[in-house]
N, C-alpha and C positions, 0 to 999 in steps of 0.2 A: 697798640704801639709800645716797643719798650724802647726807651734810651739809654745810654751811657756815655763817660767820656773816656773809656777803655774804647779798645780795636774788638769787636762784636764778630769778628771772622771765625769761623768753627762751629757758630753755637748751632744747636739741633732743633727747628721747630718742626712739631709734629700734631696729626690729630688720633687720639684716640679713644676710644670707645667708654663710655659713660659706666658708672658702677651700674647703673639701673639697663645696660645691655643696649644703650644707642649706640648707633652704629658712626664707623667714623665719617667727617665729613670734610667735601674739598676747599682749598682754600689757595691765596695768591699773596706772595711776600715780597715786598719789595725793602733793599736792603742798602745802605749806601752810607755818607755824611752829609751834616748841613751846610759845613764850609771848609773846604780844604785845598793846601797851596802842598802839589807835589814836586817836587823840586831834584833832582838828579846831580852826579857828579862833575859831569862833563856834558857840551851843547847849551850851558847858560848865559846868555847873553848878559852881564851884571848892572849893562847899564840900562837895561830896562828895566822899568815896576815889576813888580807880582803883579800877579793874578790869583782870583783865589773861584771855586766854585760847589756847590754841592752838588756830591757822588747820588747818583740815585737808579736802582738796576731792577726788572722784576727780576724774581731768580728762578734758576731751572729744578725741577723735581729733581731728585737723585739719581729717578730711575729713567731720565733723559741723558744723564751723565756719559762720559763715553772716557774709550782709552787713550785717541790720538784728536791733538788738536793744531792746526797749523797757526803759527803765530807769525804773523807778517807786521813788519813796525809803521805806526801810521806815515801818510807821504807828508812831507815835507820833517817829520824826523829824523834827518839821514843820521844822526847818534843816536838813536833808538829810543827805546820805551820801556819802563819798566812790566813786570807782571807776578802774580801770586797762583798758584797750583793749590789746589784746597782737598783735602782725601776724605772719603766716607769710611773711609774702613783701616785699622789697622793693618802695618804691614804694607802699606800702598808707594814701590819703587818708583821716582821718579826721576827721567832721562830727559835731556835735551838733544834733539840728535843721534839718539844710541848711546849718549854719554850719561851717566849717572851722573844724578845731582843730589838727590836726598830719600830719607826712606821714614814716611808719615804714619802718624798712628791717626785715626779717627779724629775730626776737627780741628786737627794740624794743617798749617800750610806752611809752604815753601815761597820763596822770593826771591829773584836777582838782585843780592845787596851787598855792599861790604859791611861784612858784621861788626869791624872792627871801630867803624864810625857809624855804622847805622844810617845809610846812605843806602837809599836805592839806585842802583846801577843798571843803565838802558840798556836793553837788548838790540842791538843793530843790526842784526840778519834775520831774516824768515828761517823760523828752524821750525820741527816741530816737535812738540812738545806730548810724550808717550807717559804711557802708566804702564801698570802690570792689572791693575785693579780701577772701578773709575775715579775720574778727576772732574771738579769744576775748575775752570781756568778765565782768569780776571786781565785783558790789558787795560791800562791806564796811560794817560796825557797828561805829558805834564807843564805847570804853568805855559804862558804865552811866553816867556824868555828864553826857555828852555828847546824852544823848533830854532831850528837851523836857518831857517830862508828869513828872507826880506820879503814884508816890513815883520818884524819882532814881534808886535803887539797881538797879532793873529794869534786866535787859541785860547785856550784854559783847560784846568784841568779834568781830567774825564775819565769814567768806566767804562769798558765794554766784558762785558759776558762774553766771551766765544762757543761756538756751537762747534759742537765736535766731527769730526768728518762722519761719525758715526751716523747724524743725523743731519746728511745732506740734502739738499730738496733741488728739484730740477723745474718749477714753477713757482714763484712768487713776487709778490707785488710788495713793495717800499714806497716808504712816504720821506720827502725831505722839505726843509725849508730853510725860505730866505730871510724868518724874521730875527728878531733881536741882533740887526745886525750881521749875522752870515753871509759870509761873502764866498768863501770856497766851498764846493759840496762834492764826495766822492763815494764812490762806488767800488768794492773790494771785495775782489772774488779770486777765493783760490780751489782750483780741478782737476782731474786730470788731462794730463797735454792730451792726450789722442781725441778729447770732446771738444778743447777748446774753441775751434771753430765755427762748433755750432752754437756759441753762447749769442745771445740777444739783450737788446734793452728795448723795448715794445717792439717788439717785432723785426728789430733791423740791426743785424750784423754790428761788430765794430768798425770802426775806421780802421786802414791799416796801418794809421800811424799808433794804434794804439799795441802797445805791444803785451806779450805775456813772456815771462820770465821764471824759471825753472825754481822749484824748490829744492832746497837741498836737503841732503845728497840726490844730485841729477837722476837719482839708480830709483826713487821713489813713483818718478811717472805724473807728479804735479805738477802747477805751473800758477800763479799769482798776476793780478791784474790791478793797480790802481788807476781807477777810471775816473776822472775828474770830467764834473758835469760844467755842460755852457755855464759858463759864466750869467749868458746872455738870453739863457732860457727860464723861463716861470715856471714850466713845470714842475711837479712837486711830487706824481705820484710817478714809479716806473717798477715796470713788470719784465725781472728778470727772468730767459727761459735756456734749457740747454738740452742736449740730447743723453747727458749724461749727470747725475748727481753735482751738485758743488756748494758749499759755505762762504756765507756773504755779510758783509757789513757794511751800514752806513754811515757816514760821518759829517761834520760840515765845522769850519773854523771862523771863525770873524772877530769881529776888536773886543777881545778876552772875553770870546766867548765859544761855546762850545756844544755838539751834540756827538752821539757813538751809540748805536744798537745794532742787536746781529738781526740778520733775515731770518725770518721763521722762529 
């Protein structure tokens, strides 16, 4: 375990090979804070409390990394979400949309902030987020004041990892739950529109009120889903399936409190 009370983003753990010629061996890192209130420009409700929560994420190998990752803001953020772009390599361009945003050297990252106040700034649209070289990419939740909907208190703050389109999977199974409190729980998948039809949650179509909605620019061929589960259902486990690849996360909000990991 190492700590600090610096920002630990960039650093390089590695395994390698012993003077005496052992060989390297595999390992599992999980990286995050023990308590943290992330707090945004705009979408804070001022008359409600903080919240505060520890960040805590396994992280992905390097070489899971990919070039394109779709960033969708969680539901009931309608001002969005902050996030961090993290580069392994020198040299590594990063776009939002085809738009240039910054150009990383190795253990550098990037952030939607105003630098001016050092304020991180929510992302409100699904865009997606491109390299030239690969990226890990970080969304975050911030405090329970900071969600847009009624009642306020819902939420805290949270990490999600994003899996890259690169390594999309077309079978997998997800765990949620109702304890500590969790009251909302959803499902978020973004694919391509021509598959979308045949996506499942155990076995059974969506309803059609459930809609999908096009990623931008429309000219990409994806399409975004936030699936808000029963209320009124216990189930806890659900096996996503589709006829075509797609990237998924789960989430769940309740009285400042909070879950987010990606699928697979």
């Amino acid at each position: 375990q190492y700590q600090s009370t610096q920002d630990l983003t960039g650093t390089l753990i590695e395994s390698v090979e012993s003077a005496s010629g052992g060989s390297c061996k595999r390992f599992a890192v999980f990286s995050g804070s023990s308590s943290v209130a992330i707090e945004t420009i705009n979408g804070c409700n001022l008359n409600e409390s903080n919240s505060i929560d520890p960040l805590f994420q396994q992280l992905f190998p390097i070489n899971s990394w990919g070039k394109k990752y779709a960033f969708v803001p969680f539901a009931e953020y309608a001002n969005g979400n902050p996030y961090r772009v993290l580069a392994a390599e020198n040299g590594t361009d990063v776009y939002e949309n085809g738009v240039y945003r910054a150009t990383l050297s190795a253990g550098q990252f990037y952030q939607n902030m105003n630098y001016s106040t050092g304020v991180m700034v929510p992302l409100n649209i699904p865009v997606f987020i491109t390299a030239n070289k690969p990226i890990s990419v970080a969304q975050y939740a911030q405090m329970a004041r900071c969600r847009d909907a009624m009642p306020y208190y819902l939420g805290d703050p949270d990490m999600l990892l994003l899996n890259p389109i690169e390594q999309g999977v077309n079978n997998i199974t997800v765990f949620t739950s109702l304890k500590e409190n969790i009251s909302k729980r959803y499902i978020q998948v973004v694919m391509r529109q021509a598959a979308a039809s045949s996506f499942k949650i155990n076995g059974v179509s969506l309803p059609a009120t459930s809609s999908w909605t096009p990623m931008q620019p429309a000219s990409s061929g994806f399409v975004y889903n936030k699936i808000i589960i029963d209320p009124s259902s216990t189930t806890n486990s659900f096996t996503l399936t589709a006829d075509s690849d797609f990237v998924a996360s789960v989430y769940g909000f309740g009285d400042k409190e909070s879950y987010a990991y990606s699928a697979g």
